[in-house]
Residue frames as a rotation matrix with the C-alpha (Angstrom) as fourth column:
UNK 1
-0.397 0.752 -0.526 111.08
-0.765 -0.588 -0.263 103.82
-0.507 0.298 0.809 108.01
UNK 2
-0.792 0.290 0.537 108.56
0.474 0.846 0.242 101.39
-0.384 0.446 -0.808 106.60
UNK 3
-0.903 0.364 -0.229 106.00
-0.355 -0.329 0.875 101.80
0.243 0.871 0.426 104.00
UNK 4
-0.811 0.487 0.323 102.51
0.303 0.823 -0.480 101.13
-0.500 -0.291 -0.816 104.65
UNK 5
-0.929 0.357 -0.094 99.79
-0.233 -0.371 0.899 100.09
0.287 0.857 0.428 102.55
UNK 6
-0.383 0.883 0.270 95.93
-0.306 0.155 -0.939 99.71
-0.872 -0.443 0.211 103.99
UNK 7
-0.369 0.605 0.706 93.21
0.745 0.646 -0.165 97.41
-0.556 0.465 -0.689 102.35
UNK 8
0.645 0.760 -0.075 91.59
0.429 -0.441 -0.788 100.83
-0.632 0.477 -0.611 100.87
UNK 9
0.616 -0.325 0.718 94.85
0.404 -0.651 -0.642 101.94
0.676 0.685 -0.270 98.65
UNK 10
0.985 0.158 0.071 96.31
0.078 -0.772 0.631 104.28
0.154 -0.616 -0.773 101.56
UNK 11
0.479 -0.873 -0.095 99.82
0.538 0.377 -0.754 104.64
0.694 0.310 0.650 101.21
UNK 12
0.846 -0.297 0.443 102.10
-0.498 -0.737 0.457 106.39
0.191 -0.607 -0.771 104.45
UNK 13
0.297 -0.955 0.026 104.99
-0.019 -0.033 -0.999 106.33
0.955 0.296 -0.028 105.28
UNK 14
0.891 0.347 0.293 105.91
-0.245 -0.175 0.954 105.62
0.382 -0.921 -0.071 109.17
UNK 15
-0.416 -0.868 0.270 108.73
-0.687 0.105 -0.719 105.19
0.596 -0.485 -0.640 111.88
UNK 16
0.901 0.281 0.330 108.11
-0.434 0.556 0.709 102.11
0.016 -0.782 0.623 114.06
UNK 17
-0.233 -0.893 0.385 110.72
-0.965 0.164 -0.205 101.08
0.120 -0.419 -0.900 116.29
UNK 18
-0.821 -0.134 -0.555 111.09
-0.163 0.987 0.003 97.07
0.547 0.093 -0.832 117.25
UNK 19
-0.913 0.401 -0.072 108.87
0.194 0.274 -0.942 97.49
-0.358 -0.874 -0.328 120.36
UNK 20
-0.154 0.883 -0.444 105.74
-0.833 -0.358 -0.422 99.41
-0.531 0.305 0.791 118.47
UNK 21
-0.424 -0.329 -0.844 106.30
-0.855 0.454 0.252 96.57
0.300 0.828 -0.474 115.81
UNK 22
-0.935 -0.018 -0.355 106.02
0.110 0.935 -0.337 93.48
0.339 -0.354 -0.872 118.10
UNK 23
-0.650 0.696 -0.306 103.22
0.020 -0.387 -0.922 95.13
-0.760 -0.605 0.237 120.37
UNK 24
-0.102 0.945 -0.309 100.95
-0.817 -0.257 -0.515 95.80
-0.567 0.200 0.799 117.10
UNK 25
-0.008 0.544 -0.839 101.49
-0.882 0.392 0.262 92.78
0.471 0.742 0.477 115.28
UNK 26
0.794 0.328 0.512 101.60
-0.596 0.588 0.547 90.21
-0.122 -0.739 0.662 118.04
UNK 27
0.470 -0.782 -0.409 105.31
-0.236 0.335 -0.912 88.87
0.850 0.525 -0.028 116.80
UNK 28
0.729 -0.685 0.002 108.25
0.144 0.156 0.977 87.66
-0.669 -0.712 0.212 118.42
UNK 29
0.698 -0.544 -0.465 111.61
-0.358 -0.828 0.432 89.21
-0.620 -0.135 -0.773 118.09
UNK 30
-0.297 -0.593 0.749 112.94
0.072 0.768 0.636 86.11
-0.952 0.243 -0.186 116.79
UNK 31
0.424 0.671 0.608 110.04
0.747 0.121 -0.654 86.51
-0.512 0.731 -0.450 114.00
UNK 32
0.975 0.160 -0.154 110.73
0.076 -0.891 -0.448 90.17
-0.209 0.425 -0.881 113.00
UNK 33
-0.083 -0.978 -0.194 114.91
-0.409 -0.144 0.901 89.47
-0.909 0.154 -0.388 112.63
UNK 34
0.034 0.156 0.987 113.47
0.896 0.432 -0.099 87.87
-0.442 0.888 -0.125 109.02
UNK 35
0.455 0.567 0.687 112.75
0.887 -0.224 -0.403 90.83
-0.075 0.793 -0.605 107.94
UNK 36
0.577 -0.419 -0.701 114.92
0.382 -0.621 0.685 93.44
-0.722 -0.663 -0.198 109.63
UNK 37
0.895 -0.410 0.178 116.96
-0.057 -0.500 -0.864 95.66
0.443 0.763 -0.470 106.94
UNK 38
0.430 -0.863 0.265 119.48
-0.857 -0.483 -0.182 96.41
0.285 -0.149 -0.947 109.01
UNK 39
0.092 -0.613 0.785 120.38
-0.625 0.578 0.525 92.50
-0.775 -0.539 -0.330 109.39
UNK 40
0.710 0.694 -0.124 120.66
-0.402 0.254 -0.880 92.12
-0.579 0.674 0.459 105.94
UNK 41
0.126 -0.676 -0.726 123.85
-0.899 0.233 -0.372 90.91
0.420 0.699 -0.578 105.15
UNK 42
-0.812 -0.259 0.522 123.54
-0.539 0.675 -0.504 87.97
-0.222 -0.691 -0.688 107.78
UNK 43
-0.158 0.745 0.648 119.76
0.213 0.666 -0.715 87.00
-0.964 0.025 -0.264 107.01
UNK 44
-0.515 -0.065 -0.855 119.60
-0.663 -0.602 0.445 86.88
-0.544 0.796 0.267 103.24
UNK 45
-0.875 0.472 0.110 117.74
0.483 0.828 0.284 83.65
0.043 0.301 -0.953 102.98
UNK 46
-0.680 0.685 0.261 114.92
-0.566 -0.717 0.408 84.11
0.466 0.130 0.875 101.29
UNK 47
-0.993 -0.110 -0.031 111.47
0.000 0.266 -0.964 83.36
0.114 -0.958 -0.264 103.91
UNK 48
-0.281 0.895 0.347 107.80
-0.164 -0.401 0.901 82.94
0.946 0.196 0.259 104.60
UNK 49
-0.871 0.225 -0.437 106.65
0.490 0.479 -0.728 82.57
0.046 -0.848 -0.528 108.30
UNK 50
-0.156 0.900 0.408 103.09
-0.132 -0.428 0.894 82.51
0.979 0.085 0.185 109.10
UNK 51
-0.964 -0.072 -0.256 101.85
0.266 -0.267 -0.926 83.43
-0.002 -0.961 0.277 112.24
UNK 52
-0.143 0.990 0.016 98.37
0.990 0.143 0.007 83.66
0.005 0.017 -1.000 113.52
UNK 53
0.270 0.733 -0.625 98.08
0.662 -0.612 -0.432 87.33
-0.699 -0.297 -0.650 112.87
UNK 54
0.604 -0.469 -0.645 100.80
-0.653 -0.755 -0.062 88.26
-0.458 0.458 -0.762 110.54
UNK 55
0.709 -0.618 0.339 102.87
0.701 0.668 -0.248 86.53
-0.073 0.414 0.907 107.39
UNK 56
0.468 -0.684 -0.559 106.49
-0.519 -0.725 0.453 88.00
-0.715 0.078 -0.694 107.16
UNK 57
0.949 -0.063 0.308 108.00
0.312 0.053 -0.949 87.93
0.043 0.997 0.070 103.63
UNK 58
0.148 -0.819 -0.554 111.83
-0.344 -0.568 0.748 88.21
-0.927 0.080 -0.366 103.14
UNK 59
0.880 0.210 0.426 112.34
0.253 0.552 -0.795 87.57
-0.402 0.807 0.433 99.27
UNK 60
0.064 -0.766 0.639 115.49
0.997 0.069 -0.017 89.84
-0.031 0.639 0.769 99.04
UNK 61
-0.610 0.089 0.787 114.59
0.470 -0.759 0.451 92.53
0.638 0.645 0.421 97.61
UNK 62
-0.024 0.981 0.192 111.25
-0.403 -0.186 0.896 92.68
0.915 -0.055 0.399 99.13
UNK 63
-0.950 -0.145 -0.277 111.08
0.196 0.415 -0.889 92.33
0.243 -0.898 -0.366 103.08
UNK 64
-0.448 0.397 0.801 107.66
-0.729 -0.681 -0.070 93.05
0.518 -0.615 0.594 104.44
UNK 65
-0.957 0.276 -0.094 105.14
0.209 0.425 -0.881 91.84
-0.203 -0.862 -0.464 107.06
UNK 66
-0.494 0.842 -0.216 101.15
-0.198 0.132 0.971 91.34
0.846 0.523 0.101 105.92
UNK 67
-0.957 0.290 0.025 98.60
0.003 0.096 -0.995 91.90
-0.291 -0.952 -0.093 108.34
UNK 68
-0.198 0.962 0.189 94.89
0.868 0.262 -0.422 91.91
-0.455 0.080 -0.887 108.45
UNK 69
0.723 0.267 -0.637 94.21
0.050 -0.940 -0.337 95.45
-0.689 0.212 -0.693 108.00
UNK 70
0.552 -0.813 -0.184 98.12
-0.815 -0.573 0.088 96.72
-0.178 0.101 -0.979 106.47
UNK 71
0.616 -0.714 0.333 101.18
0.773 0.466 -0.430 95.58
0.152 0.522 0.840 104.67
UNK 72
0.595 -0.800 -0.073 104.85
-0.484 -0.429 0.763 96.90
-0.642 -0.419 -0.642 106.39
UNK 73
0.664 -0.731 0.158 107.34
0.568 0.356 -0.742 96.95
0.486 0.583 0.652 103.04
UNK 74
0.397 -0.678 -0.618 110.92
0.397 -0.480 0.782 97.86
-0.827 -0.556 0.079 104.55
UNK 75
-0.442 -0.715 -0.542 113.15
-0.036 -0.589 0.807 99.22
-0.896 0.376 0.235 102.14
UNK 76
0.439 0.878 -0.188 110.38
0.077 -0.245 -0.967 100.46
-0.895 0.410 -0.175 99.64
UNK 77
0.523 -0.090 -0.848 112.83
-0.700 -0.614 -0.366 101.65
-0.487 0.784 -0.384 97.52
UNK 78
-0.648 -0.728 0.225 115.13
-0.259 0.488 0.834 98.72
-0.717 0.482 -0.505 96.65
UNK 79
-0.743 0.286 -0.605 113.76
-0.629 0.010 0.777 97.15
0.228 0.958 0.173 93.40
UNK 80
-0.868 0.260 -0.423 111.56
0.184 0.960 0.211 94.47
0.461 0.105 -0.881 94.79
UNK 81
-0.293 0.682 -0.670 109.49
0.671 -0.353 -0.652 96.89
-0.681 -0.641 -0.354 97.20
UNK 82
-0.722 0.035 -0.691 109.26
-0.455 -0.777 0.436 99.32
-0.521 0.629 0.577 94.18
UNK 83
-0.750 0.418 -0.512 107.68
-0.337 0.424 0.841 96.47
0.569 0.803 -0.177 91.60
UNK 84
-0.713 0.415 -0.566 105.61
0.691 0.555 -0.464 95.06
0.121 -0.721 -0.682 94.74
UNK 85
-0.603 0.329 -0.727 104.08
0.180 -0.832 -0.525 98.49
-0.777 -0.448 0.442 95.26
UNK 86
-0.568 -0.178 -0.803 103.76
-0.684 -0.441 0.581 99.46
-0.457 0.880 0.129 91.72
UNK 87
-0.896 -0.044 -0.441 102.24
-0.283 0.823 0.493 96.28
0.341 0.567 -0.750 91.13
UNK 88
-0.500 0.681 -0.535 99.57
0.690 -0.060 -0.722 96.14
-0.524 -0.730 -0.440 94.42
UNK 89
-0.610 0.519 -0.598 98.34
0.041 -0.734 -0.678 99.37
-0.791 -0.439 0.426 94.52
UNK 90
-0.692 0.429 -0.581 96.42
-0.722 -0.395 0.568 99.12
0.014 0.812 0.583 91.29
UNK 91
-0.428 0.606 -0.671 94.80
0.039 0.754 0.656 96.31
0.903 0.254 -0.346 92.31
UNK 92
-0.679 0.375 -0.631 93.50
0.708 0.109 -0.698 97.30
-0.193 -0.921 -0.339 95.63
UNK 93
-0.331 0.824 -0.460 91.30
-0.600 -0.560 -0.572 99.69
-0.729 0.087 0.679 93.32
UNK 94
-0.236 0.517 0.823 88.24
0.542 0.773 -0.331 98.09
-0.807 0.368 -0.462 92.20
UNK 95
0.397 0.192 -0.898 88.26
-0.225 -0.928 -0.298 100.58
-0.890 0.320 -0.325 89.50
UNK 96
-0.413 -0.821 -0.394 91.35
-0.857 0.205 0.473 99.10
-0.307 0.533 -0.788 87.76
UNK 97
-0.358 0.292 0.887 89.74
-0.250 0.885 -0.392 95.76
-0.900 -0.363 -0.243 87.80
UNK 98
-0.718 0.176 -0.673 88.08
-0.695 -0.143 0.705 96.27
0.028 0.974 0.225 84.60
UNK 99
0.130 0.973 -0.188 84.94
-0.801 0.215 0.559 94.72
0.585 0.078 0.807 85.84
UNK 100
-0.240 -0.733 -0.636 86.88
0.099 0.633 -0.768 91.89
0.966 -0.247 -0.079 87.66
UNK 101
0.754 0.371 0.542 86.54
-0.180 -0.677 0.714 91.22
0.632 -0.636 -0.443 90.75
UNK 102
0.119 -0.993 0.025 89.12
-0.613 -0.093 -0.784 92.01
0.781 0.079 -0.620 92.83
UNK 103
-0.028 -0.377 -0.926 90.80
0.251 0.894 -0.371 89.76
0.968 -0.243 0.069 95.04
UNK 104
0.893 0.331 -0.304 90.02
0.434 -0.458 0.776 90.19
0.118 -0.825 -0.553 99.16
UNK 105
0.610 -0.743 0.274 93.02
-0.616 -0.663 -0.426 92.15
0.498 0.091 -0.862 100.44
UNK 106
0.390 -0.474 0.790 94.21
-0.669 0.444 0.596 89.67
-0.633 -0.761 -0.144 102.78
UNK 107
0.404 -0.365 0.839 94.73
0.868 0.442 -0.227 86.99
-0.288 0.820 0.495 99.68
UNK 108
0.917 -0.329 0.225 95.81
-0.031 -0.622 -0.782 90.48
0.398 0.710 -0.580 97.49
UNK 109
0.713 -0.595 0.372 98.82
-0.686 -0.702 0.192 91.02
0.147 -0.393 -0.908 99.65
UNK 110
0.294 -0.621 0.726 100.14
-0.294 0.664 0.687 87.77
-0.909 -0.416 0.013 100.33
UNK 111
0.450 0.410 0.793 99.51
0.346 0.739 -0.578 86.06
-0.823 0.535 0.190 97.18
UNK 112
0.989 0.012 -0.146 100.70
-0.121 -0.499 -0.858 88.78
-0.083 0.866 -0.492 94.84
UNK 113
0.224 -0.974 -0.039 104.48
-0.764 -0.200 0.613 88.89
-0.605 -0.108 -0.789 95.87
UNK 114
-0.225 -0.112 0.968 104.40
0.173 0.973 0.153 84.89
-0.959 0.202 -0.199 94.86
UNK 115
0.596 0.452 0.664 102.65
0.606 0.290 -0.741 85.85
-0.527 0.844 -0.101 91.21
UNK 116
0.904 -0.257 -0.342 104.91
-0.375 -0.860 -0.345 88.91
-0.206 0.440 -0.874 90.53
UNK 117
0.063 -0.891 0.450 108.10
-0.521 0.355 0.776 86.50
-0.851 -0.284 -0.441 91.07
UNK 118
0.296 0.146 0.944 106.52
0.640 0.703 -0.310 83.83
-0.709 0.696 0.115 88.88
UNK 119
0.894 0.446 -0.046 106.22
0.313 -0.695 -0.648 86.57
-0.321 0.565 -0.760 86.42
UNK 120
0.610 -0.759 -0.226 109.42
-0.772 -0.634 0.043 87.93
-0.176 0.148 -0.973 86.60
UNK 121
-0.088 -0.634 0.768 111.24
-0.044 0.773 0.633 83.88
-0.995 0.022 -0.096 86.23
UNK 122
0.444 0.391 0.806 108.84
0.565 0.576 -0.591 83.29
-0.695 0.718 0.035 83.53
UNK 123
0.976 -0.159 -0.146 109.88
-0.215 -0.666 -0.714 87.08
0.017 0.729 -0.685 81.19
UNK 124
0.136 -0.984 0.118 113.88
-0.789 -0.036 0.613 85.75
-0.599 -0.177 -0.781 82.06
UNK 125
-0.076 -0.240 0.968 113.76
0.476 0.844 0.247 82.49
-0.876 0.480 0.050 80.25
């Protein structure tokens, strides 16, 4: 089960198997074993690969896969897909913004994981 989040806020929940995966985001198999849950005790290094249609994120915690349209977090619930979520979805409304404008989604999605880390090194020290 993966978590998905559209450019307007939409949040669902979905099954996609390996084949639906590759087929909509234009990947190779090699690509998508970054991010794979269930090969998490072998691939724990954390990752960025870009690809000309799709960046895949493995930080740990936080595995997902950033398309044009949609962001695929795997295990939503561990702590890193929780704060990632929790952290997004208020900014993909231009409401929240407090007058701000908000970042395009394509930058929102990639970019944020990288500022929420910073964030989280910077409150440890």
């Amino acid at each position: 089960m993966v978590l998905e989040v559209k450019a307007d806020g939409t949040v669902s929940t979905r099954k996609v198997n390996r084949r639906q995966l590759l087929k909509s985001s234009g990947l190779r198999p090699r690509d998508v074993r970054s991010v794979d849950p269930s090969l998490f005790l072998t691939n724990s290094m954390p990752t960025l690969l870009v690809r000309e249609h799709a960046i895949l994120l493995n930080l740990g915690s936080l595995r997902a896969i950033a398309m044009q349209d949609c962001v695929l977090i795997f295990d939503h619930n561990r702590p890193g897909g929780q704060a990632f979520i929790e952290s997004l979805l208020p900014r993909l409304n231009p409401k929240n913004m407090n007058g701000v404008p908000a970042m395009p989604f394509e930058l929102e999605k990639n970019v944020h994981p990288f500022l929420k880390n910073a964030a989280v090194k910077q409150s440890s020290r």
